[in-house]
VOLO-27585 format. One record per residue (C-alpha): residue in one letter; x, y, z. Coordinates in Angstrom, 3 decimals, decimal comma. Each point is the difference from the previous one (the first is absolute). Last residue first. Layout:
BEGIN
type; X; Y; Z
a; X; Y; Z
...
***
This chain:
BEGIN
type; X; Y; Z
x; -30,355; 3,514; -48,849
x; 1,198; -3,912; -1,270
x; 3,520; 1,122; 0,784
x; -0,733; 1,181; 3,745
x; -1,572; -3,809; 0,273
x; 3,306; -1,762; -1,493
x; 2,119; 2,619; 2,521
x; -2,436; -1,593; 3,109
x; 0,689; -3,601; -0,949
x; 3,645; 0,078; -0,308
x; 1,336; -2,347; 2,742
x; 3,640; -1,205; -0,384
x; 1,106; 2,121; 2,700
x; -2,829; -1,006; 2,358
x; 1,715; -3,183; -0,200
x; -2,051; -2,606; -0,690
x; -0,841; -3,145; 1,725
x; -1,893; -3,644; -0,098
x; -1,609; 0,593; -3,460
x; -1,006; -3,770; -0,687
x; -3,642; 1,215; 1,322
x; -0,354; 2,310; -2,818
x; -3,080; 2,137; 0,707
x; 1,761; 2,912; -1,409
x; 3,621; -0,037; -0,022
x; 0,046; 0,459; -3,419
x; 3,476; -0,117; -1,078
x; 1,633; 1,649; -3,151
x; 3,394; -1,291; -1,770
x; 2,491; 1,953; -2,231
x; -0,547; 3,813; 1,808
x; 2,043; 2,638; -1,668
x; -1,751; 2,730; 2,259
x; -2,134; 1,375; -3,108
x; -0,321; -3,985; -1,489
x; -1,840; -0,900; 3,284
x; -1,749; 3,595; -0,134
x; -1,605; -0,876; -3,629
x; -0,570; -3,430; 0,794
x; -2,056; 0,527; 3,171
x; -1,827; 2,709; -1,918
x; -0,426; -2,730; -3,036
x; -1,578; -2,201; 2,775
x; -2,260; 2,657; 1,516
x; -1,625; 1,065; -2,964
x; -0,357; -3,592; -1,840
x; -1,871; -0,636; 3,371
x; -2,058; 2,923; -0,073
x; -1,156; -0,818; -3,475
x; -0,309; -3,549; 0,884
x; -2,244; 0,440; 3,126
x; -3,829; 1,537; -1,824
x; 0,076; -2,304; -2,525
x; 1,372; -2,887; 1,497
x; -2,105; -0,213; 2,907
x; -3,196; 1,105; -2,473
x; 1,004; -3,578; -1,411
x; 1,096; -1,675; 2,814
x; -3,593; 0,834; 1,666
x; -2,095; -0,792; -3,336
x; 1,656; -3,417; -0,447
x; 2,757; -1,255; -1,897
x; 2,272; -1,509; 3,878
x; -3,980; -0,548; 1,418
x; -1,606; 2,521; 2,025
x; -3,336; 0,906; -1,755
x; 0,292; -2,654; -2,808
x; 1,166; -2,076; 2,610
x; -3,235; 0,857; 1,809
x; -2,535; -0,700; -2,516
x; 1,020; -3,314; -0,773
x; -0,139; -0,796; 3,225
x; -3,789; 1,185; 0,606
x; -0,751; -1,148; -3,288
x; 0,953; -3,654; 0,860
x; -1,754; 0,790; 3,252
x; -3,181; 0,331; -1,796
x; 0,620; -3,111; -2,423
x; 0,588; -1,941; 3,287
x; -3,094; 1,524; 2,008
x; -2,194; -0,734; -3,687
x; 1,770; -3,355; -0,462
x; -1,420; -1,050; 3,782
x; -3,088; 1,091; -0,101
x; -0,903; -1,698; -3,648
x; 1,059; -3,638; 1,890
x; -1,836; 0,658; 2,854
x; -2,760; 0,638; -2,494
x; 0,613; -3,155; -1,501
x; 0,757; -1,842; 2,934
x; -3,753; 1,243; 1,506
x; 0,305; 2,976; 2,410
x; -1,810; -0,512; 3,640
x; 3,301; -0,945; 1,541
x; 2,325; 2,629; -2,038
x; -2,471; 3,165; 1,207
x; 2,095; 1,543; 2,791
x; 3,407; -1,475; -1,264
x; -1,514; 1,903; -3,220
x; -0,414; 3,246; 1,600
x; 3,352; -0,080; 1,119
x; 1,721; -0,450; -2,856
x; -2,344; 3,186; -1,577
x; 0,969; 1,695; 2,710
x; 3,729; -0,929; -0,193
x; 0,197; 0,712; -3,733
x; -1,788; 3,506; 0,857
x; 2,812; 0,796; 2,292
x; 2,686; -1,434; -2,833
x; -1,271; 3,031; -2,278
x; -0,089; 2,937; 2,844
x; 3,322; -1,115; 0,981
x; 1,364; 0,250; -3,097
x; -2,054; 3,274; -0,809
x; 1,405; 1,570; 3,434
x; 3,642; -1,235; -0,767
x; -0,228; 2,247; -3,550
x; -1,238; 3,282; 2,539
x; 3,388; -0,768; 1,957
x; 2,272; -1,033; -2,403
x; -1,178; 3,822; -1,557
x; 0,673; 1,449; 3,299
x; 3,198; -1,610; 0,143
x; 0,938; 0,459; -3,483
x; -1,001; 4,364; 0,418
x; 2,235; 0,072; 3,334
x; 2,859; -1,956; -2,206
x; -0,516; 2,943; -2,834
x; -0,004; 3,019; 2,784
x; 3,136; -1,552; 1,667
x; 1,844; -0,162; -3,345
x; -1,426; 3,476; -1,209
x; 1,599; 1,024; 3,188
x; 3,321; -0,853; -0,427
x; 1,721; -0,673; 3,386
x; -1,716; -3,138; 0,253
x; 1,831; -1,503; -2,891
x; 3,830; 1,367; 0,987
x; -0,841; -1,777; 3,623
x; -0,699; -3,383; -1,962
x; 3,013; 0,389; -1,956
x; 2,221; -0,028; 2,694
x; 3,419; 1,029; -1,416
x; 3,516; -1,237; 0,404
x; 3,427; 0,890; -2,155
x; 2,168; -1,814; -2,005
x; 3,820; 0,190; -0,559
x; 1,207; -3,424; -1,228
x; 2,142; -2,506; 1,198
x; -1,117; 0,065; 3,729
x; -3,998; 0,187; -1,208
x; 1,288; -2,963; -2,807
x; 1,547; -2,177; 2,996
x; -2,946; 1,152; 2,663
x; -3,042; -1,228; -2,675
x; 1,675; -3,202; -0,679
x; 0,872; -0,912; 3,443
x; -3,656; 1,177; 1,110
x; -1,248; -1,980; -2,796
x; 1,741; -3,417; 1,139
x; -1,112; 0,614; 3,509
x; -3,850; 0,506; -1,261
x; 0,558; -3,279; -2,304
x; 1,448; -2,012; 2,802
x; -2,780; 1,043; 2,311
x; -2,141; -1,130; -2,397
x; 1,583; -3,326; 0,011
***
């Protein structure tokens, strides 16, 4: 079936590219040849970095306090047991909770992600606009990490002019 779909698509993609005049650019390489871009995905690494450390620094001290109960669980009476055990749940709880609001889809990461992407984004995609309507241009490919990209002609390919317009 998916290879039904992916078929179907290329069909689709090759009838409007032969109907149409369009042109190819990698995106990805257009990114990393702005600097701000590379200097802004250095910064969220570093930053995913230092928020991974507090994660790990959280569930660490779940797993010590876990394992100073398995150490202590035969002498403990049920009710203590009992106490032991909501205290490691409660703290892992906050351990979890903690990291999606780090790395979840709203949390800090995506959020400084967002901030410091979308402008560049918004930058690139209205200079990929602006040279696909200069050269007449009806339909733009990314070939950039597109694995239903099998070929393009070098002709077609207008990566490099898209970066000289964003200079």
């Amino acid at each position: 079936m998916k290879k039904m779909v992916c078929t179907l698509a290329l069909l689709l993609i090759g009838a409007a590219a032969m109907a149409q005049n369009y042109i190819v650019v990698n995106s990805e390489k257009v990114f990393k040849s702005i600097a701000a871009y590379n200097t802004a995905i250095e910064e969220l690494d570093q930053l995913a970095k230092k928020y991974q450390e507090y994660i790990d620094a959280k569930f660490e001290e779940v797993e010590k306090l876990y394992n100073s109960y398995q150490q202590q669980k035969a002498s403990l009476s049920e009710a203590t047991r009992q106490q032991w055990e909501e205290v490691i749940l409660q703290k892992e709880k906050q351990a979890t909770e903690y990291q999606e609001q780090l790395f979840g889809q709203e949390g800090q990461l995506m959020k400084t992600r967002i901030e410091k992407i979308k402008p560049i984004q918004e930058k690139v995609f209205a200079a990929i606009e602006a040279y696909a309507k200069q050269v007449g241009a009806e339909l733009v490919i990314d070939s950039a990490n597109n694995p239903t990209l099998l070929y393009n002609s070098a002709a077609v390919e207008r990566t490099d002019e898209v970066i000289a317009t964003l200079k």
